[in-house]
N, C-alpha and C positions, 0 to 999 in steps of 0.2 A: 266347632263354634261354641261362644262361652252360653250361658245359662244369667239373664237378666231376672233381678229377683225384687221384689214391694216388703219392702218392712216398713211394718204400722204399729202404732201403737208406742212409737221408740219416748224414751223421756224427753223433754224440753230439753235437758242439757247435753246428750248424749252426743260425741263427735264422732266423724268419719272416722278416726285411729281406732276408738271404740269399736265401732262397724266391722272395723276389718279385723281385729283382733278375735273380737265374737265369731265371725263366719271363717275364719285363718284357718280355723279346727275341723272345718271339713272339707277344706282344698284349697284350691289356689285362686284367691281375691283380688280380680284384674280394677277393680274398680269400687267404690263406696261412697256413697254421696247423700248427705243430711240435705234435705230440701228445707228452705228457710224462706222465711217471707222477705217478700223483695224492699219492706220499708225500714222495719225495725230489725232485720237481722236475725231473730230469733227461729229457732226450729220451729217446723209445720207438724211435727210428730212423726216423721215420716220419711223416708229415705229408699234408694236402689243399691244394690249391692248386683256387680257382674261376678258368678263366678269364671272359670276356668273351663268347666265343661258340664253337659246337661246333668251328667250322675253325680259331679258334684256339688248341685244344682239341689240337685233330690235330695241329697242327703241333707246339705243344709236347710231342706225345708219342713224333713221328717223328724229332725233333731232340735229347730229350732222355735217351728211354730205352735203357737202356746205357753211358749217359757217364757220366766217372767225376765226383765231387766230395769232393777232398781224399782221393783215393786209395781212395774207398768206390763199386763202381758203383752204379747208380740203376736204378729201376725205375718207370718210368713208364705209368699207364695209369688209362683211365676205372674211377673212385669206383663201387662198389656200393653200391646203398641197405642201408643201417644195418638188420641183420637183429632182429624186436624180442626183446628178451632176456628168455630165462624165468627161473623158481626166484629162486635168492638166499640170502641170509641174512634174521637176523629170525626169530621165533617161527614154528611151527607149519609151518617150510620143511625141513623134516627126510622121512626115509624110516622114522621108528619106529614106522609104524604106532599103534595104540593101547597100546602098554607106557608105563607112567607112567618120568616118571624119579628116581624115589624109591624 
């Protein structure tokens, strides 16, 4: 099973091809993904990269974490599972109790 990894700190412009090129050098890059905000498009700073397998997981975490890229350092380290999200928007997701809103 592959090695899910959290890079932070990545620059505004940086791309996925980026991503993968960067971690390419310590195994095999099943996956790389720039997280960007869902209105304007633009990078969150911040991205996952799967590797290939846990040791190569490690490796690109012990080679990468802390190195700069484009003058931004990085922050590398094993993905936490995606915690499940409560509330929201949408009707009846309010705290107004039973007061109408009328």
């Amino acid at each position: 099973m592959g090695s899910k990894l959290y890079v932070g700190g990545l620059p505004y412009a940086a791309t996925e091809s980026q991503l993968t090129t960067l971690f390419a050098a310590h195994g095999t890059v099943e996956s790389a993904r720039v997280i960007t905000d869902k209105f304007t498009g633009q990078s969150r700073g911040f991205g996952f990269v799967e590797m290939g397998s846990q040791e190569e997981g490690q490796a690109a975490i012990s080679a990468l974490n802390g190195t700069q890229m484009d003058g931004r350092a990085l922050t590398v380290n094993e993905a936490k599972p995606q915690e499940p999200r409560t509330g929201g928007g949408g009707r009846g997701g309010n705290d107004f109790g039973s007061r109408s809103r009328f």
